[in-house]
C-alpha positions in Angstrom: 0.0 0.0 0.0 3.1 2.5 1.2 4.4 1.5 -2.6 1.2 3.1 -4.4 0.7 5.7 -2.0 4.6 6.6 -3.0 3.6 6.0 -6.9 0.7 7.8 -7.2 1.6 10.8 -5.4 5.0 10.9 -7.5 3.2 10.8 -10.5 1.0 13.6 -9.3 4.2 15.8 -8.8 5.6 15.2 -11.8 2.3 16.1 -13.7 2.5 19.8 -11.4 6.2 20.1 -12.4 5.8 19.2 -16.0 3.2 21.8 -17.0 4.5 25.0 -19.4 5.1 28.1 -17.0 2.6 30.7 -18.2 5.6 33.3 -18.1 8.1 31.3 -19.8 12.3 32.2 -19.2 14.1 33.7 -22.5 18.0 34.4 -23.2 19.3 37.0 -25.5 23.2 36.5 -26.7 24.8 38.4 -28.6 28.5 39.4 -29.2 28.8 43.3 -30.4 32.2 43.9 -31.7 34.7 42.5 -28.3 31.5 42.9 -25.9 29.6 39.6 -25.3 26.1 40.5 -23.8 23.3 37.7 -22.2 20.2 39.1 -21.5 18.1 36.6 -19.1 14.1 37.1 -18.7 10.9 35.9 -18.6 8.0 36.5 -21.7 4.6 37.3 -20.3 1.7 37.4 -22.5 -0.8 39.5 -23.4 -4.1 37.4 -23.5 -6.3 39.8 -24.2 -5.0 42.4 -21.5 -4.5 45.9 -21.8 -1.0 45.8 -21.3 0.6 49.7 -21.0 -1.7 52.4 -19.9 -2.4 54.1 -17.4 -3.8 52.7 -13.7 -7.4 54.1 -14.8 -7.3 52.4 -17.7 -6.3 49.3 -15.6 -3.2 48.7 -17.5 -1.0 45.8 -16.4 1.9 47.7 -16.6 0.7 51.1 -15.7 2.9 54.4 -17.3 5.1 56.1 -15.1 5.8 53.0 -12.4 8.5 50.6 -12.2 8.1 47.4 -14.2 10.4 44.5 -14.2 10.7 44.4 -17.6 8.8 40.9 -17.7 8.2 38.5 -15.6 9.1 36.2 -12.1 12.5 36.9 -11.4 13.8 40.1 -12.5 15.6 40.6 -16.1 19.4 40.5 -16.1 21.9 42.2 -18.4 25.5 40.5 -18.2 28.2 42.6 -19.9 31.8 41.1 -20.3 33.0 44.6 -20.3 32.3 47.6 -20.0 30.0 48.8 -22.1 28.2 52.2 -23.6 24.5 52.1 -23.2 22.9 55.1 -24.8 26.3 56.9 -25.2 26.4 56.1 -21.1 29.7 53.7 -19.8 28.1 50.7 -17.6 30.9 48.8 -16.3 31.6 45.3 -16.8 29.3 43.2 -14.6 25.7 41.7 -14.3 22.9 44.1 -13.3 18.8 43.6 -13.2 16.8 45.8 -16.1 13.9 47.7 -15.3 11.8 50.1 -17.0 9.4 52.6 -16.4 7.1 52.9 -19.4 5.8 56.2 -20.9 3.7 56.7 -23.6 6.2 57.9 -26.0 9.6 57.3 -23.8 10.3 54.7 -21.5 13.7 55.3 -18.9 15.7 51.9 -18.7 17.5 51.4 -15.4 20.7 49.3 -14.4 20.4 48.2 -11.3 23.4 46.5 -9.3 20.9 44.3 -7.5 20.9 41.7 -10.1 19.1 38.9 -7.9 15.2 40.3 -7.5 12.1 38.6 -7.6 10.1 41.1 -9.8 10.8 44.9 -9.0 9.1 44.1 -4.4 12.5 44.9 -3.5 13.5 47.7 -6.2 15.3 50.4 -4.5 15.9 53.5 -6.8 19.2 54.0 -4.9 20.7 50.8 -6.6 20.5 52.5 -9.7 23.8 52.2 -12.1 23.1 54.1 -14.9 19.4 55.3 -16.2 18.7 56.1 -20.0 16.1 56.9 -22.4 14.6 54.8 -25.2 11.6 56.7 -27.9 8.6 54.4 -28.2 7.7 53.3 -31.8 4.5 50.8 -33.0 5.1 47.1 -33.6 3.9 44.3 -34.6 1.5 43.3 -32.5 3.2 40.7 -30.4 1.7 38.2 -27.8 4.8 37.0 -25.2 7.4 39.6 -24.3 10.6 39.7 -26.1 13.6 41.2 -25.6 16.2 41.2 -28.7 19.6 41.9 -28.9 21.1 42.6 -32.9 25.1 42.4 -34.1 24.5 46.2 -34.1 24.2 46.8 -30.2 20.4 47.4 -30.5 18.5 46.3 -27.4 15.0 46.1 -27.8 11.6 45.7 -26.0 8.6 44.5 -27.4 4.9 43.3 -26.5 1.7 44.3 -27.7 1.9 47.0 -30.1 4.6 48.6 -28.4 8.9 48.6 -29.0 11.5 50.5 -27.4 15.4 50.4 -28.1 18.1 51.4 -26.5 21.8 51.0 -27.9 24.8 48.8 -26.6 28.5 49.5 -27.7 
């Protein structure tokens, strides 16, 4: 009896375990001249939500507050040296990426806390380095995504919306 007890209730974990996360992790690699850059996140999905807006509007990610730039565990840039974002030197290291979306500009912040669960423990004062990225229309575009081209450009997008910011 102890053996089917033991059976069944493995089974039954490994049916919990083996379902797809609904925020699902991502990695973007990408080598830009001598600078190797991993950027490590989760993609959310739209399903029908509003996604940016404002809190009236009940937008999931409202304008003008901090967003953890996707899902779960906070996103992480990993630069093996330092870097120019936006013209801006970031030093060689691993730092968490947040945003706070705008309706036509978003600010993009390095912070050097790079272990967070989602942006509960944000503390402005960990701020690196802050920089602005113009919003443009996309695609429209169901899980977040976060890609990184040969040409250092580092972009957002979900929904309708895309922001970039530039890596050297």
């Amino acid at each position: 009896m102890k053996k089917l007890i033991f059976a069944l209730l493995s089974f039954i974990s490994l049916s919990v375990f083996a379902q797809n996360q609904a925020s699902p992790p991502a990695t973007a690699i990408q080598k830009i001249g001598n600078l190797n850059v991993i950027v490590k996140y989760y993609q959310p999905s739209v399903k029908g939500r509003l996604v940016f807006g404002t809190k009236e509007q009940k937008a999931l990610v409202p304008y003008g507050e901090v967003w953890r730039t996707g899902a779960n565990e906070a996103t992480t840039i990993e630069l093996s040296k330092d870097a120019q974002i936006q013209g801006q030197t970031l030093a060689k290291g691993t730092y968490s990426v947040f945003t706070i979306p705008g309706p036509t500009e978003w600010t993009v912040i390095f912070n050097k806390v790079a272990k967070q669960w989602g942006a509960y423990s944000y503390k402005a004062d960990q701020d690196v380095l802050r920089v602005t990225g113009k919003v443009s229309e996309s695609k429209p575009t169901e899980q977040f995504t976060i890609t990184l081209s040969n040409t250092g450009q580092l972009s957002f997008i979900w929904d309708k919306t895309s922001v970039s910011v530039y890596v050297k």
